[in-house]
C-alpha positions as CSV (number, residue, x, y, z in Angstrom):
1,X,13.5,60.7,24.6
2,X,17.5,59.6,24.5
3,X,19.6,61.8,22.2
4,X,21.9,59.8,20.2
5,X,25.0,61.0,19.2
6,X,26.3,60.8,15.2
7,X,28.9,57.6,17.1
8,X,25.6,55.8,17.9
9,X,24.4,56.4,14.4
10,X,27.3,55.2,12.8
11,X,27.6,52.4,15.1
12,X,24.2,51.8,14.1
13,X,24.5,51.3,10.3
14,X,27.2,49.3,10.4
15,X,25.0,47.2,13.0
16,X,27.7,47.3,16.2
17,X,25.0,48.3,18.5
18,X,23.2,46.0,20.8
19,X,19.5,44.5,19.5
20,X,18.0,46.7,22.7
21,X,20.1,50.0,21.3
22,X,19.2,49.3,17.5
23,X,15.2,49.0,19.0
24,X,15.8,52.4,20.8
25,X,17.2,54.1,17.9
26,X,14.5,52.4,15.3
27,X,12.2,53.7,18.0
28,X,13.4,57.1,18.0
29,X,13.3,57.8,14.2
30,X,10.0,56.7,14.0
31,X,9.2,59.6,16.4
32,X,11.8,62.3,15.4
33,X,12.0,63.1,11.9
34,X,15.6,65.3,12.4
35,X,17.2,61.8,13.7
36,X,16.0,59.9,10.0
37,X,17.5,63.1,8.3
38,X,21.2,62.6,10.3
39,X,20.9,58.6,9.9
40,X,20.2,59.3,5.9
41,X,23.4,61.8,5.4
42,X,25.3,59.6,7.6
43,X,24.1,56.6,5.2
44,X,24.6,58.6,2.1
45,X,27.9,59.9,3.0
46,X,29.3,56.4,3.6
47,X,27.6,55.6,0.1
48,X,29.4,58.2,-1.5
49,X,33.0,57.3,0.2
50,X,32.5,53.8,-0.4
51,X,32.1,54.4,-4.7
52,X,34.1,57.7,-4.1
53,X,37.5,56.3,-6.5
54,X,39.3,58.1,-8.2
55,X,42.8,57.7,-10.4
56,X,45.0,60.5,-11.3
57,X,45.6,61.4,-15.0
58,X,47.7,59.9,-17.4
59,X,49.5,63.5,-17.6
60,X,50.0,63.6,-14.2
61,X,51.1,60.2,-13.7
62,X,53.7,60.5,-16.8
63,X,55.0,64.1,-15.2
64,X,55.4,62.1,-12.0
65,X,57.2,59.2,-13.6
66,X,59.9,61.4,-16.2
67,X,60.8,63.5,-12.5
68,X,61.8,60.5,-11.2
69,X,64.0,59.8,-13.9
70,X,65.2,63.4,-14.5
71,X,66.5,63.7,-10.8
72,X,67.4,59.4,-10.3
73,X,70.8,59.9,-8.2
74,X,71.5,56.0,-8.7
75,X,75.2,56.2,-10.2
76,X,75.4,54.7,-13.5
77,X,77.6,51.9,-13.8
């Protein structure tokens, strides 16, 4: 059996392996049950990371914004 590294996984989902690689790997987790459970975190891991946004809040954002006027070193005219 070939060990495939989490790169050929990866390389894998996003489908940038060759059609004989994808049938060797397809072929391998039908046999190895540990390989399915690496190419599912993998999977949901990019899941996650791909609805995974966030915004700071307003607070923050207003905090941010009155510093930046507080300490502006722009010379008035």
């Amino acid at each position: 059996m070939t060990l495939f590294t989490p790169e050929d996984l990866l390389l894998y989902i996003y489908k940038e392996v060759s059609p004989t690689q994808a049938v060797a790997i397809e072929a391998a987790m039908a046999q190895d049950w540990a390989l399915r459970e690496k190419l599912e975190i993998l999977q949901s891991s990019i899941d996650r990371l791909d609805t995974a946004v966030e915004s700071p809040r307003t607070e923050v954002i207003l905090n941010v914004l009155n510093y930046a006027r507080e300490t502006d070193t722009v010379p008035a005219h």
